[in-house]
Residue, then its C-alpha position, 0 to 999 in steps of 0.5 A: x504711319x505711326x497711329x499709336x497717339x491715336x489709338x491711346x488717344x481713343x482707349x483713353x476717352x473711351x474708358x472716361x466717357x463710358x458710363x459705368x466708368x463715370x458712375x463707378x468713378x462718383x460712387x466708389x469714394x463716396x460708399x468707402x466714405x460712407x463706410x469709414x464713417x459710419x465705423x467711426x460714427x460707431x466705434x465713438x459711440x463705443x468710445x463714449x459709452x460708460x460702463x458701470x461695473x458693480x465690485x462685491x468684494x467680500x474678501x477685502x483682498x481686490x477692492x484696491x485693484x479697480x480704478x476709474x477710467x473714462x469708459x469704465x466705474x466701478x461701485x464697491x458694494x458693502x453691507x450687503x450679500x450676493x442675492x441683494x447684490x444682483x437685484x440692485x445691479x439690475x434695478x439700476x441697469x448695470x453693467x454686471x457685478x463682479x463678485x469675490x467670496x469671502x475668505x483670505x485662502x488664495x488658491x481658494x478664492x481663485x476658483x470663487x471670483x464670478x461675473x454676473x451681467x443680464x447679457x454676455x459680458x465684452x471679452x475685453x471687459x472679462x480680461x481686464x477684470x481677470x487681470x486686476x483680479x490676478x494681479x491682486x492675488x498674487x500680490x498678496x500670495x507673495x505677501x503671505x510667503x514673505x516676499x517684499x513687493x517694495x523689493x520687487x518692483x524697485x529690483x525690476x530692470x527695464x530694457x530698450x535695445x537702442x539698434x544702431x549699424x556700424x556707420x552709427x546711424x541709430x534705428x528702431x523697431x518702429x522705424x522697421x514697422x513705417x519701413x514695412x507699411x510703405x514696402x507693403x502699401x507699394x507693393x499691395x497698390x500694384x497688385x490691385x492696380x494689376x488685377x482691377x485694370x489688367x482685367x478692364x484691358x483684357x475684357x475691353x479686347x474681348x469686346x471689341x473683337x466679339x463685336x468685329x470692330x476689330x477687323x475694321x481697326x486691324x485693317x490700317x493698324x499694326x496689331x503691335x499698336x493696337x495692343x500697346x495703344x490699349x494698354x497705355x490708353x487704359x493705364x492713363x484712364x486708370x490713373x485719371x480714376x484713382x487721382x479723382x478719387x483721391x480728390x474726391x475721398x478728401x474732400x467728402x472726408x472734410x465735409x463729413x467731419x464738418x457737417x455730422x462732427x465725426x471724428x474719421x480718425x477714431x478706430x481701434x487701428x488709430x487707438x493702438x497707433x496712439x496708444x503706441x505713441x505714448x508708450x514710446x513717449x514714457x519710454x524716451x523714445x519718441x526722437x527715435x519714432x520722429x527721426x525714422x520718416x527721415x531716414x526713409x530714402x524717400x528719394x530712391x523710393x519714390x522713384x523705385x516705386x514709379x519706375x517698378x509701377x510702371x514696368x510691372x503693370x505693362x509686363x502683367x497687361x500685356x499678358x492680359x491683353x494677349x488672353x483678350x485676344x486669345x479667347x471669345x467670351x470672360x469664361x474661356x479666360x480663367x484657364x490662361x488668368x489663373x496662371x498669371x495671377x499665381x506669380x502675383x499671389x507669390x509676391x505678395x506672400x513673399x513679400x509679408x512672410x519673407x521680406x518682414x523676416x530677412x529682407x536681405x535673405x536668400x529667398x528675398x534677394x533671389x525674388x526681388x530679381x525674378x521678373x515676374x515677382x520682383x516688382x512686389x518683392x523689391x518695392x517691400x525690401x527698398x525701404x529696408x536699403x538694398x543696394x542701387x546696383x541690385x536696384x537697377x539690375x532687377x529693373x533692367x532684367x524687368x524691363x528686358x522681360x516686358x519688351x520679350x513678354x511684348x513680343x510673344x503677347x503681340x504674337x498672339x494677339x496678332x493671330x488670335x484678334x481674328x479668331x473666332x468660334x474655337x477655345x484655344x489651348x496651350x498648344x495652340x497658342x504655342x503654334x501662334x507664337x511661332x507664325 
């Protein structure tokens, strides 16, 4: 009789009724949130916070070099020596005072350019003067040998490589950045999805076979679908978990931006984004930016990313569930773990290292086919278009290599559900492979 419904049936409401999971499922969203939104309560302090930086500039060479920005004025200081200038500047709790000596020597002033402040100056602070700074200088260093600045900046060429392959289908870098975002994001997913219920898998075996539940189970239960059962039931609880946290992270994330009036978009990541954005926008290129979502193949990723989801995390969970059954305690798992995560760590660094690189290269390509890393590899290079055959090929050799992995996991766990009181090692578990 076929009792896998049953047993996938119990592991799933097992998992969900279980108190730590339910905890777990509430609190996980709500500290994240909690997180996120005390960085950007933060970072738009930071972002409405207005400096005033005092200029003493005794040369007369910079002055024009400062402009007012919404986070930074600058006071220019005349009629007025260093010593009088840092008591004012402290008086009315200034920022610092950037101070140019006197004299029209460049190469003079270029070692006599201070900054004083009553604590440590923001690194970004001191390079964007440093560079206003450099860039006076050298305008008037050019002036003084005789160059036109006019002439310069009317001879400048600005160049934007417009990619295009030979069916004329037009793309860009940016396209090439949202192609690597999506591969990484799938791949990455599956990688925590891997660890964090691979690991629920195998400890939820440990337990039940140190409590001898197992021996009453096994008695009127294949141990095929007693592995498979536990497998299936804690994926679906697995998913159950990450669709409530999506619902619940959305919604405590509108409810935060209401009820505080935080803006949970505001981090340095979204600025440059922003910023980014408009640099393409002055550039022309913002059609191109626009028209790189829709040349995404979102269809073949879409169902790539589900096929290869799924394949991968049963091939990595059956393993997890053979180590469960292999051994008594967490502790004795580290030895058969740490193997297993090698091939995940691998992917993963091929995968941001490689694929960003050549992702149609040798060392791409031959990963992509090797089952134990091709469901990363080939999640990140999808987006970069790899043939469908190429698709299917890695797919079947990981699914060929899942039904194998399936069978020597059962192998084990047939054999080491019962045993009790002995640490296993390699050859053993050799010996039960062969039972």
């Amino acid at each position: 009789m076929n009792h896998l419904p049953l047993i996938i049936k119990r592991e799933y409401l097992t998992k969900v009724k279980n108190k730590a999971f339910i905890v777990m499922t509430i609190l996980s969203p709500i500290v994240l949130i909690a997180l996120i939104a005390t960085v950007a309560y933060l970072s738009q302090i930071s972002n409405n916070k207005v400096r005033t930086i005092a200029i003493l500039d005794e040369s007369g060479l910079v002055t024009n070099a400062f402009k007012d920005t919404e986070t930074t004025k600058y006071r220019f200081l005349t009629n007025i020596d260093l010593e009088a200038a840092k008591l004012l500047v402290n008086a009315q709790e200034d920022y610092g005072l950037l101070h140019i000596e006197k004299g029209n020597d460049v190469n003079y002033l270029k070692k006599h350019v201070k900054f004083y402040s009553e604590e440590s100056p923001s690194l970004s602070v001191v390079t964007t003067l440093e560079s206003k700074v450099e860039k006076s200088l050298t305008d008037v260093k050019l002036v003084q040998v005789g160059v036109d600045l006019d002439k310069i900046e009317s001879a400048k060429i600005e160049v934007s490589i417009v990619q295009e392959n030979f069916s004329g289908e037009k793309t860009s870098k940016v396209e090439s950045i949202i192609k690597l975002a999506f591969g990484g994001a799938a791949g990455y997913l599956l990688f925590m999805f891997i660890i964090i219920y691979g690991n629920m898998i195998m400890r939820s075996v440990i337990e039940e076979k140190t409590s001898r539940v197992i021996e009453v189970i096994i008695s009127s239960v294949k141990p095929m679908q007693l592995m498979l059962g536990k497998i299936i039931g804690t994926s679906l609880a697995g998913i159950t978990q990450i669709i409530i946290w999506i619902i619940l992270g959305g919604i405590l994330t509108a409810l935060v931006g209401v009820v505080f009036g935080i803006d949970m978009s505001q981090s340095p990541q979204k600025q440059v984004i922003e910023q980014s954005l408009v640099d393409q926008q002055l550039n022309g290129q913002i059609e191109t930016i626009l028209s790189g979502f829709y040349h995404l193949p979102l269809a073949n990723l879409i169902i790539a990313f589900v096929l290869f989801f799924i394949a991968g995390y049963l091939l990595y969970s059956s393993m997890y569930a053979a180590i469960g059954a292999a051994v008594d305690n967490e502790t004795d798992t580290q030895q058969f773990v740490f193997p297993i995560l090698m091939p995940l760590v691998l992917s993963v660094y091929i995968g941001f290292f490689t694929v960003i690189e050549d992702p149609h290269g040798i060392v791409s390509t031959i990963f992509s086919f090797i089952p134990l890393t091709s469901p990363v590899v080939m999640l990140m290079r999808i987006p970069f278009g790899v043939p469908i055959w190429q698709q299917l090929l890695s797919l079947l050799l990981l699914i060929g290599s899942f039904l194998l992995t399936v069978w020597f996991a059962a192998k084990i766990y047939r054999v080491g559900i019962l045993m009790y009181g002995k640490k296993p090692t390699y050859k053993e578990l050799i010996k039960w492979i062969k039972y």
